[in-house]
C-alpha positions as CSV (number, residue, x, y, z in Angstrom):
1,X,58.2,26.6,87.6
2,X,59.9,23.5,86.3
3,X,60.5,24.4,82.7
4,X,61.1,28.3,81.5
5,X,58.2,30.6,81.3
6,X,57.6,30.4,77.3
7,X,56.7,33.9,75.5
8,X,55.1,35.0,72.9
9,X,56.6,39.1,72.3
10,X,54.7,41.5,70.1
11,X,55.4,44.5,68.9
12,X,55.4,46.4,65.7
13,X,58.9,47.8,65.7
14,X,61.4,45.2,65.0
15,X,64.1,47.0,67.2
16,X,61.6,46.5,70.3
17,X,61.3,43.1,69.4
18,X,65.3,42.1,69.6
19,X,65.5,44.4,72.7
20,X,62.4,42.7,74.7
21,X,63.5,39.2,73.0
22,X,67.1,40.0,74.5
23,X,66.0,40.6,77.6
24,X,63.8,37.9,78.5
25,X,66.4,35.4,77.0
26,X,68.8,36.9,79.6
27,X,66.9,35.1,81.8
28,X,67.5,31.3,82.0
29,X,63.6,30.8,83.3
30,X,62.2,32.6,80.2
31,X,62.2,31.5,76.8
32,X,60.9,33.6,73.9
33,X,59.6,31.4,71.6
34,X,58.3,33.8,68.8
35,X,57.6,37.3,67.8
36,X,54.5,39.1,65.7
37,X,54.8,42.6,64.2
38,X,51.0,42.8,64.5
39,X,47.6,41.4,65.8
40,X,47.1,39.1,62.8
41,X,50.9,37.8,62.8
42,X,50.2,37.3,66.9
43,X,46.8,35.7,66.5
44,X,48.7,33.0,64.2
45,X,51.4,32.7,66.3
46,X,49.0,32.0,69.6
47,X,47.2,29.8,67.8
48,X,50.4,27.5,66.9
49,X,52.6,28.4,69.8
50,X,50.4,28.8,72.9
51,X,52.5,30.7,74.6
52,X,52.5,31.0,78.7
53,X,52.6,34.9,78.5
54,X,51.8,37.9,75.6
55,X,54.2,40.9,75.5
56,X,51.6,43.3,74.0
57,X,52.3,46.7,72.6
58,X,49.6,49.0,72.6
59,X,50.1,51.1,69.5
60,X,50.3,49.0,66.2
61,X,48.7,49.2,62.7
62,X,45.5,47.6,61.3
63,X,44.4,46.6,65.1
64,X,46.1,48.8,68.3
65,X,47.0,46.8,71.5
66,X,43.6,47.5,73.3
67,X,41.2,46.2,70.7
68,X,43.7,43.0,70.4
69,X,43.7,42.3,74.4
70,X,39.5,43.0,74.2
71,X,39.6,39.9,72.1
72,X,42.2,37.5,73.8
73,X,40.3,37.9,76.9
74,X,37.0,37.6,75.9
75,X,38.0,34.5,73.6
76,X,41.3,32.4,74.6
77,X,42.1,33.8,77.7
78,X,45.7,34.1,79.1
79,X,48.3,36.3,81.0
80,X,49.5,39.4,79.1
81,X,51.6,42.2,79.8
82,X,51.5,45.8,77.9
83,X,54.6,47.6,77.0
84,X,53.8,51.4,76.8
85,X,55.3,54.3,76.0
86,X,55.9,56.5,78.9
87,X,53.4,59.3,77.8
88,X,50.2,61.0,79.6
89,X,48.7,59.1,76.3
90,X,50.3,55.9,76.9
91,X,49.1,55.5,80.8
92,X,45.9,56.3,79.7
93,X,45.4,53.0,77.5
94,X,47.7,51.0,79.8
95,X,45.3,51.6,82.4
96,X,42.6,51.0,80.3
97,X,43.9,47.6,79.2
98,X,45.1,46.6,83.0
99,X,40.7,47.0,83.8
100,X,40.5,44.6,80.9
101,X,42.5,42.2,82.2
102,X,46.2,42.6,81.5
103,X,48.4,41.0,84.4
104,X,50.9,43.9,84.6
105,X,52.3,47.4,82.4
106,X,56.1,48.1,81.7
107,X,57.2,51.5,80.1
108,X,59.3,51.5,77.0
109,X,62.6,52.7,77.7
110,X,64.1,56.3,77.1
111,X,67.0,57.1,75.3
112,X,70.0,56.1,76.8
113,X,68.4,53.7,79.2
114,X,71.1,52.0,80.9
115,X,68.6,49.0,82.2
116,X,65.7,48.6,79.5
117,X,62.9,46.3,80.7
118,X,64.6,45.5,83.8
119,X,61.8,43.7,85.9
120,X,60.0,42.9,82.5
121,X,61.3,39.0,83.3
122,X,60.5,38.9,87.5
123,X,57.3,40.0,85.8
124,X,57.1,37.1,82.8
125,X,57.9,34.9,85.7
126,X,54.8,36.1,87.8
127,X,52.0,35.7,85.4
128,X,53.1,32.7,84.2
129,X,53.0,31.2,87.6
130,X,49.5,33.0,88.6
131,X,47.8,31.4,86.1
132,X,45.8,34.6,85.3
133,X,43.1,33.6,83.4
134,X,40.1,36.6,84.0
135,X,37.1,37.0,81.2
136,X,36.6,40.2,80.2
137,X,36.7,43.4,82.1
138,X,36.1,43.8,86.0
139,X,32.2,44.8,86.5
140,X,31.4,48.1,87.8
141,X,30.7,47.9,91.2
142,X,27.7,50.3,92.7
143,X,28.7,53.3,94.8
144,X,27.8,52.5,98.3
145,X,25.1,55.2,99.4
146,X,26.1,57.9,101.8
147,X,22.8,58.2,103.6
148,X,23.6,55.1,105.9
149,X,27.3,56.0,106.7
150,X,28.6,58.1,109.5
151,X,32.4,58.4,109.1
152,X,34.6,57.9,112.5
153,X,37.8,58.6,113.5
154,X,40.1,56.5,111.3
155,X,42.5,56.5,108.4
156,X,42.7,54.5,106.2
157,X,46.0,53.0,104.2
158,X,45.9,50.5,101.2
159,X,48.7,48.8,99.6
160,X,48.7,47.4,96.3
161,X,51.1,46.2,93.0
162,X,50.4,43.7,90.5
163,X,46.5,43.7,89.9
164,X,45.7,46.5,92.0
165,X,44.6,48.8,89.3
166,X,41.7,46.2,88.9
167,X,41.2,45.5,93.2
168,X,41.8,49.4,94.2
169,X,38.9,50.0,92.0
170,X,36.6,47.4,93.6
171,X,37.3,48.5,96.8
172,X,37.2,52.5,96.2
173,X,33.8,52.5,94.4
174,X,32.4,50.8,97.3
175,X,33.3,53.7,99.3
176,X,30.9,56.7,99.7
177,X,31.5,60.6,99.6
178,X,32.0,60.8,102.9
179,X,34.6,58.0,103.1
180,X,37.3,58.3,105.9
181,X,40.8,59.6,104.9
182,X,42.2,57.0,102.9
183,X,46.2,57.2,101.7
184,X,47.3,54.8,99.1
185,X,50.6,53.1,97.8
186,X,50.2,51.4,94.0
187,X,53.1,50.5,92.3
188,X,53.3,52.2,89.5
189,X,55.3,54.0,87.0
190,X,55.5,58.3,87.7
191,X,53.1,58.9,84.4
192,X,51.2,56.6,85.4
193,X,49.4,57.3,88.7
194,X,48.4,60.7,87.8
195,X,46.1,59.4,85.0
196,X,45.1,56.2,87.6
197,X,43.6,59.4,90.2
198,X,42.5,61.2,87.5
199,X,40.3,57.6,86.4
200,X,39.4,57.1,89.8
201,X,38.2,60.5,90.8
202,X,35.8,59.7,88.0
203,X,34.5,56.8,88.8
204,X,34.4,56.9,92.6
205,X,32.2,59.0,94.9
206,X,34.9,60.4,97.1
207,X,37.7,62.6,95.9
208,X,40.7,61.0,94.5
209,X,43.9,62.6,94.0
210,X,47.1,62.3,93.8
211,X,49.2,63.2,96.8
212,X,51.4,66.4,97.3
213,X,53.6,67.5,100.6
214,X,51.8,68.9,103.3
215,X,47.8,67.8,101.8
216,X,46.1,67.9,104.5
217,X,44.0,64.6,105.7
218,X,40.5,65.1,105.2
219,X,37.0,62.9,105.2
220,X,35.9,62.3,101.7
221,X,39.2,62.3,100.2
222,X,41.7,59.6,98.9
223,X,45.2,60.1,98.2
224,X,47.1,58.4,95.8
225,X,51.4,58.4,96.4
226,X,52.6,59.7,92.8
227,X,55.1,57.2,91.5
228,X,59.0,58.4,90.8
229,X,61.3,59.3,93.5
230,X,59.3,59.8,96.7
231,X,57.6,58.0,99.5
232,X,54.0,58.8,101.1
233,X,54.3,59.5,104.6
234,X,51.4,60.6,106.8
235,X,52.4,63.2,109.4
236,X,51.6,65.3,112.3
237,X,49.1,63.8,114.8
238,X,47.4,67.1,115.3
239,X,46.7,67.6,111.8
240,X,47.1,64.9,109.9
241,X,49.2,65.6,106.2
242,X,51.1,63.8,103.2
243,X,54.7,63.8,103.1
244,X,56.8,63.5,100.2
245,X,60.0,61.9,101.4
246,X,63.1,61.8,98.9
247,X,64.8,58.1,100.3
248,X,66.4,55.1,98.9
249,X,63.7,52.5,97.1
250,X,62.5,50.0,99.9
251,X,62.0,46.4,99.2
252,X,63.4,47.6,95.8
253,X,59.9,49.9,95.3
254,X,59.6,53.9,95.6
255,X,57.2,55.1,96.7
256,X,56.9,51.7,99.1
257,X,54.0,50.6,100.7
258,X,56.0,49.6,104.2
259,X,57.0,53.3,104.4
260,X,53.3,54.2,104.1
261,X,52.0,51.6,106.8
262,X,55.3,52.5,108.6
263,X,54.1,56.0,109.6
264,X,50.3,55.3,109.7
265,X,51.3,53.0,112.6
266,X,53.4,56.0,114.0
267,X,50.6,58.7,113.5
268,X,47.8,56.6,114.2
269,X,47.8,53.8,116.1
270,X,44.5,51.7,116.7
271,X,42.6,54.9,114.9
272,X,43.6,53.1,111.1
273,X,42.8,50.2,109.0
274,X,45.4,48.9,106.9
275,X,44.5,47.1,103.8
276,X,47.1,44.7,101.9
277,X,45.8,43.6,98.6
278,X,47.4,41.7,95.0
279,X,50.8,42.6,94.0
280,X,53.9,40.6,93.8
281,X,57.0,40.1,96.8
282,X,56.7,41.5,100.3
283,X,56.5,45.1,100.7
284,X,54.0,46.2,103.0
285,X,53.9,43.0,105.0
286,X,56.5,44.2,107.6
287,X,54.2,47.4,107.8
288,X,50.9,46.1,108.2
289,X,52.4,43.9,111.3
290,X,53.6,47.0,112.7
291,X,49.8,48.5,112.3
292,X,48.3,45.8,114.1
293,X,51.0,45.8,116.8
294,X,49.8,49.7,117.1
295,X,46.3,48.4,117.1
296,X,45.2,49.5,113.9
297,X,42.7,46.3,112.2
298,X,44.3,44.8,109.0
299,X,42.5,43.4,106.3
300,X,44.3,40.8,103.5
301,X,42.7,40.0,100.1
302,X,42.6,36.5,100.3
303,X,44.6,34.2,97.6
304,X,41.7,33.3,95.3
305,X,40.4,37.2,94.0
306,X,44.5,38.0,94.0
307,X,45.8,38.4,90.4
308,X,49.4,37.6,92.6
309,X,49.5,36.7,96.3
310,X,52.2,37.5,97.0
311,X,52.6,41.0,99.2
312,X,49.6,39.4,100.8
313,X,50.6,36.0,101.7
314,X,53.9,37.3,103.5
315,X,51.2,39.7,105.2
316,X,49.4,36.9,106.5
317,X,52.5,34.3,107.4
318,X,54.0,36.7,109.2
319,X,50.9,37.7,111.6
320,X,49.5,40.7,110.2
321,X,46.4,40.0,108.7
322,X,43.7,40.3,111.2
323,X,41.4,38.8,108.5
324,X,41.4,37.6,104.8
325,X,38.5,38.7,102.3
326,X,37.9,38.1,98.8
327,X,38.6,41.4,97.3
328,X,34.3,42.0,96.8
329,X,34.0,42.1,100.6
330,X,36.9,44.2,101.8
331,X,35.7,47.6,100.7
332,X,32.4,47.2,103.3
333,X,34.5,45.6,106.0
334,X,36.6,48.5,106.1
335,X,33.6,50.7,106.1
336,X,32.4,48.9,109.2
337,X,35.7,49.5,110.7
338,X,35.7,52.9,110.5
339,X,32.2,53.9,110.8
340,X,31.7,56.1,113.9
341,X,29.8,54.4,116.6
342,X,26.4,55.1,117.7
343,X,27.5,57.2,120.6
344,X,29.9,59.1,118.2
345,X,33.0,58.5,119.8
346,X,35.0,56.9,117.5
């Protein structure tokens, strides 16, 4: 960007305001230009500022967060990014306001948090550059039928970051009830991805869950790495599992999605499709090449239907992405790539 990403933070609490507004000032490529206590001060304050980004809090008085991104999307739409607290509550609206259209979540800190909000700029940064601009919420995509599906061999792993609340959706409710074993990395906050499996088991026709040590691989089922401390692994060729490992972030994310793509290339060779989509940085580039290097096909959502591309992009410069799709096509392609073939052998 040639002049500083200019930001617009609101938030009932006058404390959060400084702390957010201190922050993002740390930064020499963000500038906070004004604050809003509440949706009427912030509907004022767009009006005069236009601001690049929104800091959006979800719980304030006379009209909550949710209700005010509703109506910035659906009538000047622009790049906005919720602060949450870190509840089962909290991940519940976040998600709910990241399938209306918000570009990314960040928690509010705890107590005694040493580093408040510290990606809340690299973030800032991001969706002012992507120019995310969607109308309203994603529509709900069909459930592909069952009846014309005969799962294979395969397994499936999908990596995803910024926007991928919106694109795993796409893809997954495309899938039918018999989908092959699918493992998934989503960057996300710990109390977050319980409530994202718990929203996706509901609205998809396979099982979604989130992952534990030793769940064993099985057709119909999708497992989602919990956020926090671990990485997903898949183990054990003769009976395919989860792993839990306890390791150092990698490319400054845990659970990471190279560490996933990592041991699917491991375990399963050319029996797996890997699946990059939207999300800012690299990780999982270096571990989709190594799944097409084992044979496995790789898919990359192409830059267009990315909220950031990003993770995708490095995919594809570095070699591998086997093909690019727009996110409304990848969900069949994989299904073709891991549909057993007519003499049943793979």
């Amino acid at each position: 960007m040639s002049a500083p990403a200019r930001v617009l933070v609101v938030d009932d609490s006058p404390t959060m305001r400084g702390l957010i507004t201190a922050v993002l000032n740390s930064d020499p490529e963000v500038n906070v230009i004004g604050q809003a206590g509440d949706a009427l001060e912030a509907r004022a304050a767009i009006k005069q500022l236009n601001p690049d980004v929104v800091t959006l809090d979800i719980e304030m008085p006379n009209m909550n967060g949710l209700e005010f991104l509703e109506k910035i999307m659906r009538l000047r739409p622009m790049p906005v990014i919720m602060v949450s607290a870190m509840t089962h509550q909290g991940a519940n609206a976040t998600l709910a306001a990241l399938e209306i259209g918000a570009f990314d979540c960040v928690g509010k800190p705890a107590p005694g948090d040493a580093r408040p909000f510290m990606d809340l700029a690299e973030k800032v940064k991001a969706a002012a550059r992507s120019g995310h601009r969607r109308n309203g919420p994603a529509p709900v995509a069909s459930v592909a039928p069952a009846a014309e599906y005969r799962v294979g061999r395969k397994v499936v792993a999908i990596g995803s970051s910024t926007g991928g609340v919106e694109a795993l959706i796409t893809v997954l409710q495309k899938f039918p009830q018999n989908c092959p074993p699918t493992v998934i990395t989503q960057h996300m906050p710990s109390t977050f991805t319980k409530s994202f499996a718990e929203r996706l088991n509901r609205i998809c026709a396979p099982v979604v869950q989130e992952a534990t040590d030793g769940a064993r691989l099985e057709i119909g089922k999708i497992y989602l790495a919990p956020g926090g401390d671990r990485h997903l692994q898949v183990v054990n060729p003769s009976a395919p599992c989860c792993r839990l490992v306890e390791r150092e972030p990698v490319n400054g994310h845990r659970p990471s999605v190279d560490v996933l793509f990592d041991s699917v290339a491991e375990l399963a060779g050319r029996n797996a499709v890997g699946v990059i989509l939207t999300g800012m940085g690299r990780d999982g580039a270096s571990g989709l090449l190594k799944m097409r290097g084992a044979g496995a096909r790789t898919i990359g959502q192409n830059e267009k239907t990315c909220v950031v591309y990003g993770m995708p992009r490095v995919a594809y410069e570095i070699g591998a992405v086997e093909q690019q799709l727009p996110l409304g096509s990848i969900g069949e392609e994989v299904l073709k790539l891991t549909a057993a073939r007519k003499e049943g052998t793979e």
